[in-house]
C-alpha positions as a Markdown table, in Angstrom:
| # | Residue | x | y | z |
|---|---|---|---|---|
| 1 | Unk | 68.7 | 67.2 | 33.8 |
| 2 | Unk | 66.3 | 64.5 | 34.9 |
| 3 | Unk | 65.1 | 62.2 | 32.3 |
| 4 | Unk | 61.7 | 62.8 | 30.6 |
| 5 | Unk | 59.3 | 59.9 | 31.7 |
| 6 | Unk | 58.1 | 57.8 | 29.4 |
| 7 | Unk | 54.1 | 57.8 | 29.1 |
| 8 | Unk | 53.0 | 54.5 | 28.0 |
| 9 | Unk | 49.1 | 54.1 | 27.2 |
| 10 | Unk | 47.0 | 51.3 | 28.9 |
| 11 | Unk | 44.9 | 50.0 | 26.4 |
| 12 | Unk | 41.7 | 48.7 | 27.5 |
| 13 | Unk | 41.0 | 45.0 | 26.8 |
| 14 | Unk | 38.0 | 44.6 | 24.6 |
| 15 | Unk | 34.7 | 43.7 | 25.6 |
| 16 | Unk | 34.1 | 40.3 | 25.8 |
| 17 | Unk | 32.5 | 38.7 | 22.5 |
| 18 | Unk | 28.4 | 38.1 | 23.7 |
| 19 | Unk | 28.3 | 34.6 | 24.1 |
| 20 | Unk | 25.7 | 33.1 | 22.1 |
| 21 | Unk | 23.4 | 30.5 | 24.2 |
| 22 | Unk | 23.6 | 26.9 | 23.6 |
| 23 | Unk | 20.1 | 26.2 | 23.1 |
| 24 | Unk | 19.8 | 29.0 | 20.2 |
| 25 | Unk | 23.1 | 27.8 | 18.9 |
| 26 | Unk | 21.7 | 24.0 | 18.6 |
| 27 | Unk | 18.2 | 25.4 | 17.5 |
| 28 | Unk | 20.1 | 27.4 | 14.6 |
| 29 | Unk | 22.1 | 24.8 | 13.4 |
| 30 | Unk | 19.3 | 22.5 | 13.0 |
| 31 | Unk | 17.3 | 24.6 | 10.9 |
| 32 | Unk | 19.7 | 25.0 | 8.7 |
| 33 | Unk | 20.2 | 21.6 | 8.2 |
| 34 | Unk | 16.9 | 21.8 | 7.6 |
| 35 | Unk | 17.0 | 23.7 | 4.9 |
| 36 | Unk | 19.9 | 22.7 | 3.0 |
| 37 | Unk | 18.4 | 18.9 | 3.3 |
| 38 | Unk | 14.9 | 19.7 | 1.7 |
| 39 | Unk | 16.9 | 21.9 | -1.0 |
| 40 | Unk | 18.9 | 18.8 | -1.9 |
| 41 | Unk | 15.6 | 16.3 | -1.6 |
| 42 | Unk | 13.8 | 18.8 | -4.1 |
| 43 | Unk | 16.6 | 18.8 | -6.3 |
| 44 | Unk | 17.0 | 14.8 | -6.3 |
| 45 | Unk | 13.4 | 14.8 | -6.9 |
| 46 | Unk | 13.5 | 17.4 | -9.8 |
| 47 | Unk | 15.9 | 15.7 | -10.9 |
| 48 | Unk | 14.4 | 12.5 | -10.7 |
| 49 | Unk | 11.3 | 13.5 | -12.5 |
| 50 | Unk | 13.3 | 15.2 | -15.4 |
| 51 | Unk | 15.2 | 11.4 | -16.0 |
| 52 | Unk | 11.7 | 9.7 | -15.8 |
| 53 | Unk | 9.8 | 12.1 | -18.2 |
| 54 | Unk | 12.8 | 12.0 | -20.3 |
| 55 | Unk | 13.1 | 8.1 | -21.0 |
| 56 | Unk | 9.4 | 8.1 | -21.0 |
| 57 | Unk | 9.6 | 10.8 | -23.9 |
| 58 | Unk | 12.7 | 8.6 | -25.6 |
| 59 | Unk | 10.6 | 5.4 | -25.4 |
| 60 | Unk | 7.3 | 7.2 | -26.9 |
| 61 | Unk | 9.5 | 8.7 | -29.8 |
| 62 | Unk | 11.0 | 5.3 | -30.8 |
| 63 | Unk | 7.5 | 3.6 | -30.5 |
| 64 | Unk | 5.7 | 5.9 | -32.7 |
| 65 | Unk | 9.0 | 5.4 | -35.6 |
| 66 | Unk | 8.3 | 1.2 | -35.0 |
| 67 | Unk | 4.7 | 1.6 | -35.3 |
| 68 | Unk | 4.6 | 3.5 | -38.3 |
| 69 | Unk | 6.8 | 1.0 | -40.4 |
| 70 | Unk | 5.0 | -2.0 | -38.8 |
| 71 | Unk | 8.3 | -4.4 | -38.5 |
| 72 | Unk | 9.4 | -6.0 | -35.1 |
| 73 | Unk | 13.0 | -6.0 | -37.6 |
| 74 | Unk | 12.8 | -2.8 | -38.1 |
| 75 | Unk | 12.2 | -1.8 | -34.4 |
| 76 | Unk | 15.8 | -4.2 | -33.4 |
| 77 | Unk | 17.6 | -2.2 | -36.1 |
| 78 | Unk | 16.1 | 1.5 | -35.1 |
| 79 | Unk | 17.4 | 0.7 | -31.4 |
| 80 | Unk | 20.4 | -1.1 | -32.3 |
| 81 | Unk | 21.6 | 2.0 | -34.0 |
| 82 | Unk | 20.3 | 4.7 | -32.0 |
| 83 | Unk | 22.2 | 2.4 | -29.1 |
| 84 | Unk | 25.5 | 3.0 | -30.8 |
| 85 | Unk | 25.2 | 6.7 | -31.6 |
| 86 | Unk | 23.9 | 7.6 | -28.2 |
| 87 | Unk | 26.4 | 5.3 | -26.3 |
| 88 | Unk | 29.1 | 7.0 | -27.9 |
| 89 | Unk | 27.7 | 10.7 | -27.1 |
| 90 | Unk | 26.6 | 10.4 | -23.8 |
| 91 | Unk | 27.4 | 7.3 | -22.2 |
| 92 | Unk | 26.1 | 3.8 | -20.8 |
| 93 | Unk | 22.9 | 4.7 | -20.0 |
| 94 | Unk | 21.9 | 4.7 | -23.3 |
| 95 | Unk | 23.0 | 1.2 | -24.6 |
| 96 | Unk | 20.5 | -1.2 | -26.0 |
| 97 | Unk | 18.7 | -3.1 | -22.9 |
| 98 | Unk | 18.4 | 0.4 | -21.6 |
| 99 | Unk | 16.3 | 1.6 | -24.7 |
| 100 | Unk | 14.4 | -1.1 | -25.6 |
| 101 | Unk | 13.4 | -0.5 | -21.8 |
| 102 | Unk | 12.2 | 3.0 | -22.8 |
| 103 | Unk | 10.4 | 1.4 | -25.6 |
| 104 | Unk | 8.5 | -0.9 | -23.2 |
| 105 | Unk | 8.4 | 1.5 | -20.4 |
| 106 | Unk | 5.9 | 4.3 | -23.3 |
| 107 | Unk | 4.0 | 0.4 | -24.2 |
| 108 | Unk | 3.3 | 0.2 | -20.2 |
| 109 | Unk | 2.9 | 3.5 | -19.5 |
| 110 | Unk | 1.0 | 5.3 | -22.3 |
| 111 | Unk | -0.7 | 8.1 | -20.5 |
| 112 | Unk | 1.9 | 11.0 | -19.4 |
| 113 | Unk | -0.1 | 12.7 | -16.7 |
| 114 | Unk | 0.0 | 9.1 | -14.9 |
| 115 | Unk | 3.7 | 8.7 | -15.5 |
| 116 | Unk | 4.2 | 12.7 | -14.0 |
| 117 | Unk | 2.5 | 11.4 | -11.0 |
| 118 | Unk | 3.9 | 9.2 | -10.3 |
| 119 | Unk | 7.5 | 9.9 | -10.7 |
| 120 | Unk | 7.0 | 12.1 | -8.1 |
| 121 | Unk | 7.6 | 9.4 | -5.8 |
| 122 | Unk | 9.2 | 6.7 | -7.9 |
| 123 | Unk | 12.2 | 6.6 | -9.7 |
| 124 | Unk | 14.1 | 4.7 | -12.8 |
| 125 | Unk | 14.6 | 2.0 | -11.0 |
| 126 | Unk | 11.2 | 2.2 | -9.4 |
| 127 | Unk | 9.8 | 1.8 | -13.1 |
| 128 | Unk | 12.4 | -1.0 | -14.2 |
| 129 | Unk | 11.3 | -3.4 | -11.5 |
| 130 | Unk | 7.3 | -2.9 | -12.5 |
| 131 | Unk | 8.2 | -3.2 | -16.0 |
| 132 | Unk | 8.5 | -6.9 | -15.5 |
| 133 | Unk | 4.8 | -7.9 | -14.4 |
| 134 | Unk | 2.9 | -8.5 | -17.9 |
| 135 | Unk | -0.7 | -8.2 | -15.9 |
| 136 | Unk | -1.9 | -4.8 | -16.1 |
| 137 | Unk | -4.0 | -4.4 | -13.1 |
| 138 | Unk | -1.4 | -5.9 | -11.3 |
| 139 | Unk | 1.4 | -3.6 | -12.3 |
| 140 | Unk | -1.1 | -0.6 | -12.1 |
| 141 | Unk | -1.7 | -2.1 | -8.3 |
| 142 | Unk | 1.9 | -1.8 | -7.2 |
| 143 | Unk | 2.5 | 1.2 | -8.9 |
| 144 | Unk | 0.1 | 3.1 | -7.2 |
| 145 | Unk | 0.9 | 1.3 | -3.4 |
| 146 | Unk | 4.6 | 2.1 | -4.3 |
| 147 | Unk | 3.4 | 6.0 | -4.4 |
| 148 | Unk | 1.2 | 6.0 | -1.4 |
| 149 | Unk | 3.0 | 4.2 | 0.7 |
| 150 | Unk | 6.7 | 5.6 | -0.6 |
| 151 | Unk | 8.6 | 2.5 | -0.8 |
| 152 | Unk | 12.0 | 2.3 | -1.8 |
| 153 | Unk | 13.1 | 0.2 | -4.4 |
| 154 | Unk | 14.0 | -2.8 | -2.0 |
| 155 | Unk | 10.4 | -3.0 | -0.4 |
| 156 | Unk | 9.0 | -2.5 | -3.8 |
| 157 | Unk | 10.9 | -6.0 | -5.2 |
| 158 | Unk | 10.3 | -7.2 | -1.8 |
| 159 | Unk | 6.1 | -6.7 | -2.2 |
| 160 | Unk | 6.3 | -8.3 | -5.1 |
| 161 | Unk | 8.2 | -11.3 | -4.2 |
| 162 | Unk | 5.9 | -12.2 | -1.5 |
| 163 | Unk | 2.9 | -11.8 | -3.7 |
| 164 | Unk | 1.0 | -9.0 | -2.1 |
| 165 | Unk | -1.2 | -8.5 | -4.9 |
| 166 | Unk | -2.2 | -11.7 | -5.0 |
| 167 | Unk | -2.8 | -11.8 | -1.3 |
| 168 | Unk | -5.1 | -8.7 | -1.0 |
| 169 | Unk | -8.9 | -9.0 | -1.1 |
| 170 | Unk | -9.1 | -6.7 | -4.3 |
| 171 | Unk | -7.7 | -9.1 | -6.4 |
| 172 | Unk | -10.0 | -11.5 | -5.7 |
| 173 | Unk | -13.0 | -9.2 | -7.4 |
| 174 | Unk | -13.7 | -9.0 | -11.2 |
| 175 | Unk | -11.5 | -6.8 | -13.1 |
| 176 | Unk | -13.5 | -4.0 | -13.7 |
| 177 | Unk | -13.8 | -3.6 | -9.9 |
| 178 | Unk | -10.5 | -4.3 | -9.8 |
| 179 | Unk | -9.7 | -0.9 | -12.1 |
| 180 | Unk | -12.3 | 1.2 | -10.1 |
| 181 | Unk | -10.6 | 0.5 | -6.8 |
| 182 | Unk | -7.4 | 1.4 | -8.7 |
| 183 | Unk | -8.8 | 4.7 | -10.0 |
| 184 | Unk | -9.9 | 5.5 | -7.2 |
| 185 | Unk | -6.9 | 5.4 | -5.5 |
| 186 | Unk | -4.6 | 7.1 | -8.3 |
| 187 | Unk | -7.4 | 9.6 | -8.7 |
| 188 | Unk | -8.1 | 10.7 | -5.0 |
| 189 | Unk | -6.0 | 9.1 | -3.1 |
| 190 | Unk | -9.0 | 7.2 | -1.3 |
| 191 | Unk | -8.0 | 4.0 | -0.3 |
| 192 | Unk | -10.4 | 1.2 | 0.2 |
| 193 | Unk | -10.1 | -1.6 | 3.4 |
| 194 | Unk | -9.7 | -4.2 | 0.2 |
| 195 | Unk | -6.6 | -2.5 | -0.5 |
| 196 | Unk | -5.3 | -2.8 | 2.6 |
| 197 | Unk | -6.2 | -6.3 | 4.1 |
| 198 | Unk | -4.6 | -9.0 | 2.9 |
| 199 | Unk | -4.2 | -12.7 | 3.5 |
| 200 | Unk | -2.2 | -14.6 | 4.8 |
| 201 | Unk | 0.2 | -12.5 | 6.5 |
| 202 | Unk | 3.8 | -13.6 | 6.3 |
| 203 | Unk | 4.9 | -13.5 | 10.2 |
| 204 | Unk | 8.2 | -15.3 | 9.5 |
| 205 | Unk | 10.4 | -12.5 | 10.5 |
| 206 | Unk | 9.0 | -13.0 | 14.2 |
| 207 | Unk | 11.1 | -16.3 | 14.9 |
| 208 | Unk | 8.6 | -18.6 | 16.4 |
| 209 | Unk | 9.1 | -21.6 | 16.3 |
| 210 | Unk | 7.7 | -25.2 | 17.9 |
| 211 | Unk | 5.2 | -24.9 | 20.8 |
| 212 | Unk | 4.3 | -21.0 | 21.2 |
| 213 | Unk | 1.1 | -19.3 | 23.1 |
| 214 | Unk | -0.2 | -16.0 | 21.9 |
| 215 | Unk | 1.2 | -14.1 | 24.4 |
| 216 | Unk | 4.6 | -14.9 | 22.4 |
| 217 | Unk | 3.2 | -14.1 | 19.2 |
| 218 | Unk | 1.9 | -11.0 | 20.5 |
| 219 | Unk | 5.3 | -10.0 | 22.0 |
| 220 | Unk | 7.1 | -11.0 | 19.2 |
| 221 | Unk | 5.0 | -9.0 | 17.4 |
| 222 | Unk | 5.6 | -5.8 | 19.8 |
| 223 | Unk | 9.6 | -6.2 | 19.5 |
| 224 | Unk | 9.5 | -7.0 | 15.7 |
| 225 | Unk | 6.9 | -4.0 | 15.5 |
| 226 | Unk | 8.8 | -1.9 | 12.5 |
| 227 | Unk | 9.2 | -5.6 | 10.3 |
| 228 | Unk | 4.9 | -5.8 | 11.2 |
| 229 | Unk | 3.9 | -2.9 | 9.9 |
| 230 | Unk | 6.2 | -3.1 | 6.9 |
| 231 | Unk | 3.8 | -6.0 | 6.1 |
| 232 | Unk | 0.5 | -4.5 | 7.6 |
| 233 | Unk | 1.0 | -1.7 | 5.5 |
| 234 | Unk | 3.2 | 1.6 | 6.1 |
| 235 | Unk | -0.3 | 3.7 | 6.7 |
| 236 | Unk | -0.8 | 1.7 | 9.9 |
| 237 | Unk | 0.2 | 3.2 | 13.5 |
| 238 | Unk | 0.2 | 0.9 | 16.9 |
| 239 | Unk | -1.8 | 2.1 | 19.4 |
| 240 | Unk | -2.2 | -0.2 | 22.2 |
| 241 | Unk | -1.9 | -4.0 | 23.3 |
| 242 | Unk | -4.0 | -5.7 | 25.2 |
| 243 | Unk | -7.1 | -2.9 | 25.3 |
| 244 | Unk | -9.2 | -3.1 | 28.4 |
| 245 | Unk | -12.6 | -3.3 | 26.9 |
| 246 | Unk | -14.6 | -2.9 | 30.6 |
| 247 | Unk | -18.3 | -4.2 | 29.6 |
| 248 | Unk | -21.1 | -4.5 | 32.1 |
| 249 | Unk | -18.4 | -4.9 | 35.1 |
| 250 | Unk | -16.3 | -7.5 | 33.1 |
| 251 | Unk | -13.1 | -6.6 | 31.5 |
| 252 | Unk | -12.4 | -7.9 | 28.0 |
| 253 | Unk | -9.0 | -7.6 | 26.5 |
| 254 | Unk | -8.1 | -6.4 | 22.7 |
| 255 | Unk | -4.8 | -8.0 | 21.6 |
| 256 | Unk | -3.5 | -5.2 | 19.3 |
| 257 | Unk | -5.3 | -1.8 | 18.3 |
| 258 | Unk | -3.6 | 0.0 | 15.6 |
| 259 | Unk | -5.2 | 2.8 | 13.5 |
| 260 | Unk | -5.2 | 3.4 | 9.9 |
| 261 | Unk | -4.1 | 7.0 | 9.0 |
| 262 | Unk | -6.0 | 6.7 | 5.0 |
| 263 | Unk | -8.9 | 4.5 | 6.2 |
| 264 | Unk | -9.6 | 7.0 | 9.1 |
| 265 | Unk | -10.2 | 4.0 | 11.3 |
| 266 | Unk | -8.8 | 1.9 | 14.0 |
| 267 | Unk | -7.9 | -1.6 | 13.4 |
| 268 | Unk | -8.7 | -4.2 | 16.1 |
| 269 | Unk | -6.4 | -6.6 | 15.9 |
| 270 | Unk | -7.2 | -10.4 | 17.9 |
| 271 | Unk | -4.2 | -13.3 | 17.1 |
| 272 | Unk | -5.6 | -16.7 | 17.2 |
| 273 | Unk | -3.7 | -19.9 | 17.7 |
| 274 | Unk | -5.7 | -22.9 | 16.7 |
| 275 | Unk | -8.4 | -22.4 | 13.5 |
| 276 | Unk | -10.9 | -19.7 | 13.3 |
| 277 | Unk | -14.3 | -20.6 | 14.8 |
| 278 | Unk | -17.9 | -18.7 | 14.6 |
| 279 | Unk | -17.8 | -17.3 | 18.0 |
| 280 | Unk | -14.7 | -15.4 | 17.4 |
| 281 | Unk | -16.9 | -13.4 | 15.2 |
| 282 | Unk | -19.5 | -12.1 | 18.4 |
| 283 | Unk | -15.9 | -11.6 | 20.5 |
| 284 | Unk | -14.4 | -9.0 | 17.6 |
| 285 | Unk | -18.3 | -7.5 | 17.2 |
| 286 | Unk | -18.2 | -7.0 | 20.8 |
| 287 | Unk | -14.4 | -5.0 | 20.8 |
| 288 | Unk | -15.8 | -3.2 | 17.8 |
| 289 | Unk | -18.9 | -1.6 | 18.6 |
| 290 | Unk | -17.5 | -0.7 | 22.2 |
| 291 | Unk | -14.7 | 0.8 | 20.1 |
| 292 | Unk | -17.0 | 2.7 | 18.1 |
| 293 | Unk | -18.6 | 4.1 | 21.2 |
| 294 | Unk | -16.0 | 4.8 | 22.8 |
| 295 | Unk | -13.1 | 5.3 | 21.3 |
| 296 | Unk | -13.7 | 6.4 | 17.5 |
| 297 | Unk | -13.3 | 10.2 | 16.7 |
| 298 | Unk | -14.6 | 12.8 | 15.1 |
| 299 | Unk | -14.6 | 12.4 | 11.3 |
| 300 | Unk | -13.1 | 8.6 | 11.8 |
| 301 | Unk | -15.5 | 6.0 | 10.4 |
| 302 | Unk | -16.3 | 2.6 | 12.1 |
| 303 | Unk | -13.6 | 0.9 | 13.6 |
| 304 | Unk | -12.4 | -2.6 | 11.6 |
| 305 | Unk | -11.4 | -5.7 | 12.5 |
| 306 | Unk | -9.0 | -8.4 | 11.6 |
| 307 | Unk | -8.7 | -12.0 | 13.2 |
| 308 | Unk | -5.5 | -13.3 | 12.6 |
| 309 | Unk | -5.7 | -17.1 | 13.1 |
| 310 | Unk | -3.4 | -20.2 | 12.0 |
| 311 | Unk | -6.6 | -21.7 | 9.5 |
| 312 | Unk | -10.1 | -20.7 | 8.4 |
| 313 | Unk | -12.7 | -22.4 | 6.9 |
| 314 | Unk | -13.8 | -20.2 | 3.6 |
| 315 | Unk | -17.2 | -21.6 | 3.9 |
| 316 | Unk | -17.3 | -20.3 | 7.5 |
| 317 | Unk | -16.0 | -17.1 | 6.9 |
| 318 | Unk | -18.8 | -16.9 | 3.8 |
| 319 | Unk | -21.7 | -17.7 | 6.0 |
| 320 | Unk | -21.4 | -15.4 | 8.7 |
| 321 | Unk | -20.8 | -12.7 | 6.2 |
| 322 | Unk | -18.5 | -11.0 | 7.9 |
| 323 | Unk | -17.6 | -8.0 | 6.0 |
| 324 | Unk | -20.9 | -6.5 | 7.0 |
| 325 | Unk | -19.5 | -6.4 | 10.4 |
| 326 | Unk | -16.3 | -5.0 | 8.9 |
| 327 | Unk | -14.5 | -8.2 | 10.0 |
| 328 | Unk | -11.7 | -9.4 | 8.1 |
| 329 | Unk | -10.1 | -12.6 | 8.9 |
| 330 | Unk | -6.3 | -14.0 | 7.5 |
| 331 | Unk | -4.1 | -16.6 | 7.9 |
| 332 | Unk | -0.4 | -16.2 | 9.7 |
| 333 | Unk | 2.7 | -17.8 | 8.0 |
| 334 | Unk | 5.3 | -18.2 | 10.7 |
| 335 | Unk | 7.1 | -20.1 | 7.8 |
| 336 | Unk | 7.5 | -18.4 | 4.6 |
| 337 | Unk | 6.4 | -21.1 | 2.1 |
| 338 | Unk | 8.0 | -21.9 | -1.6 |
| 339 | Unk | 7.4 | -18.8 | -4.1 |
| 340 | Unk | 5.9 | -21.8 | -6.7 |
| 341 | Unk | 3.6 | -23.6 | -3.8 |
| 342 | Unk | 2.5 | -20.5 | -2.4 |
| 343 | Unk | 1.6 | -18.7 | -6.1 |
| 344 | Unk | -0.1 | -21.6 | -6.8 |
| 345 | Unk | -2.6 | -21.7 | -3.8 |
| 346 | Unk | -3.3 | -17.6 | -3.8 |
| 347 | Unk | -4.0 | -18.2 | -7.6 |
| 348 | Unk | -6.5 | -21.0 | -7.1 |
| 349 | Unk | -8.1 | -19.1 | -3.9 |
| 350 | Unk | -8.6 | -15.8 | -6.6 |
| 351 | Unk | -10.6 | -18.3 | -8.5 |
| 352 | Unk | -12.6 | -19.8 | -5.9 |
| 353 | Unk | -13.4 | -16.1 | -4.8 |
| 354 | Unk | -14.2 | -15.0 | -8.5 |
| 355 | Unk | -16.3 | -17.7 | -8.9 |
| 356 | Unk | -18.6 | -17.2 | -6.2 |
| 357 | Unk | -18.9 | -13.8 | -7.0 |
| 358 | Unk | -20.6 | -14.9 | -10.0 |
| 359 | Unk | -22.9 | -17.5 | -8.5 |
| 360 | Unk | -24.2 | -14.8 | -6.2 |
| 361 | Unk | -24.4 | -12.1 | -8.9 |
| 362 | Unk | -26.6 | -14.9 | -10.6 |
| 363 | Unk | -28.7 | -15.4 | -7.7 |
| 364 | Unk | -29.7 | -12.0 | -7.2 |
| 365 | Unk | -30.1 | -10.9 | -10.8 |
| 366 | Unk | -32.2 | -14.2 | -10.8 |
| 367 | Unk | -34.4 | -12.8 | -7.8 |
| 368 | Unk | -35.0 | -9.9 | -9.4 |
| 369 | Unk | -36.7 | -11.4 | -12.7 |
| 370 | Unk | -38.9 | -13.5 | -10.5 |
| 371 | Unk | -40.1 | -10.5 | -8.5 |
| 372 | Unk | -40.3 | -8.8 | -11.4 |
| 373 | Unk | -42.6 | -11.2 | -12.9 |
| 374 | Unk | -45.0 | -11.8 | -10.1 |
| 375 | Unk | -45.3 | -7.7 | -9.9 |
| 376 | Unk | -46.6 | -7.8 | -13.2 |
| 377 | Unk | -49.5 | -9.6 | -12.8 |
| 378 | Unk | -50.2 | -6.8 | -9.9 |
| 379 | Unk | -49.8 | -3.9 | -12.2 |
| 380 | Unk | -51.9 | -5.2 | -15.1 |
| 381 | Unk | -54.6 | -5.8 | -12.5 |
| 382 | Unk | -54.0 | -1.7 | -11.3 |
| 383 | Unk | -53.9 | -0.5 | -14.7 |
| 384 | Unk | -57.3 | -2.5 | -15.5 |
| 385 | Unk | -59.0 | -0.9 | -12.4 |
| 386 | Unk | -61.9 | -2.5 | -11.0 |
| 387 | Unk | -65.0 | -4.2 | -13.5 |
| 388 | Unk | -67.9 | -2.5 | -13.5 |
């Protein structure tokens, strides 16, 4: 009897899994990462804000208990204790320097809307290092440029170890002017060209050094660019270099064109080797106006410009009154100078500047009273009316 045969059953081999296209694969991936990055920078910064408003809250609670018994012994025993107990429960960050911190931090600090603001952007240790600049206006300054311009806490220290306050045109007004252009700036964000020019600029990261021509500095610039800005300002963006300005069939060159993202304007930039002399004023006019003609935007207003040159005269730079033209001009340090030396010479410049401020403030309310008076005369004479 002939063996049954054995029926064995193919099986089919399964479709092929669909491939899924590189591209969409990448494009995938990457918005995920996305996503799960700007989860865990809201968190940080949730997080961050819940410390600051809680050390802010700490400080105001142990301020109000000082206050109310009105003894500076009383406040060293209050934190000395509270230092111990909270040590014990929940750790190092609650010993003694870090309270009487807190303490100074609700002093500095009183208004909490301010303080939410601003620890949007800033953290602890944000906080700690403007805790140690006693001037107000000044601390209030870099508070508010550390939140704009989103420095880290390395920049921060470094801003105000080079004296940047010091350095900007603002601080060279009175101190209620001082405050407004402060408000203003915490308030709406606006940003004035005083806040934003400063001088001198510290160029020492650019390596020149001995005989140079401008074309170096002007490369050196270009391959130091990120280190430039960082002391331009963060809000400033490069344009171009060496602008063709094409006037009446001649061609006129622009060093440096950057534009300032708050301002709304560009920035003409011209580098000068030797001192700065009147006519460099009619050459920036010049780049300016063809700027504004030409180049400037919708909704931008008037272009600026800043003559960076190795000295200045102050008395020249007051006569030709140059910031009607919107003409700034600074100083470059190839050589950062000592801390001491260089404090010392901003501070006596902020006093110079203060001080003609109120010579010319004295001048014009003294023009006033004399016009005033000989209008008088006039008015009697009209309120008389003719005799007869």
């Amino acid at each position: 009897m002939p063996k049954a045969r054995k029926i064995t059953r193919r099986t089919l081999p399964s479709p092929p899994a669909p491939t899924v296209p590189a591209v969409a694969a990448d494009r995938l991936l990457g918005d995920i990462r996305a996503l799960i990055e700007a989860a865990r920078e809201q968190t940080a910064q949730a997080v961050n804000s819940a410390l600051v408003g809680l050390y802010w809250s700490i400080g105001k609670r142990i301020r109000e208990d000082v206050l109310q018994e009105k003894r500076a012994v009383y406040g060293e025993q209050i934190v000395n204790s509270l230092s111990t107990h909270l040590s014990a429960e929940y750790g190092r960050g609650f010993g003694r320097r870090s309270l009487f911190r807190m303490l100074q931090f609700a002093e500095f600090f009183p208004d909490p809307q301010i303080v939410s603001a601003l620890s949007t952007q800033l953290g602890w240790s944000h906080f700690i290092e403007l805790l140690s600049i006693g001037d107000p206006l000044k601390r209030e300054f870099y508070a508010e440029m550390c939140r704009i311009e989103r420095w880290n806490v390395r920049t921060l220290r470094h801003k105000i170890g080079h004296l940047l306050f010091e350095r900007t045109a603002v601080s060279k007004k009175p101190d209620d002017l001082i405050a407004a252009d402060i408000a203003a700036l915490r308030d709406e964000d606006r940003m004035t060209p005083d806040l934003v020019f400063h001088d001198p600029y510290f160029i020492d990261f650019l390596g020149l050094t001995g005989i140079y021509a401008e074309k170096d500095v002007e490369q050196a610039i270009l391959r130091e660019l990120e280190a430039f800005i960082l002391e331009l300002g963060s809000d400033f963006a490069f344009v171009a270099r060496q602008k063709r300005i094409p006037v009446d069939h001649e061609d006129y060159y622009l060093d440096l064109l950057f534009y300032h993202r708050r301002l709304r304007r560009l920035v003409a930039i011209d580098l000068k080797l030797g001192k700065f002399q009147a006519a460099d004023k009619g050459q920036m006019e010049l780049y300016l106006r063809w700027l504004e003609r030409h180049d400037m935007r919708p909704g931008e207003d008037p272009p600026l410009g800043l003559i960076l040159c190795a000295e200045k005269s102050e008395e020249h730079v007051e006569l030709l009154q140059l910031e009607k033209s919107g003409i700034r001009v600074a100083k470059y340090l190839t050589e950062l100078p000592p801390r001491e030396i260089l404090a010392k010479t901003l501070h006596n410049s902020i006093l110079r500047a203060r001080e003609r401020l109120v010579v010319a403030e004295r001048g014009t309310a003294r023009e006033t009273r004399l016009r005033v008076k000989a209008q008088t005369p006039l008015r009697r004479t009209l309120k008389k009316g003719p005799k007869g």
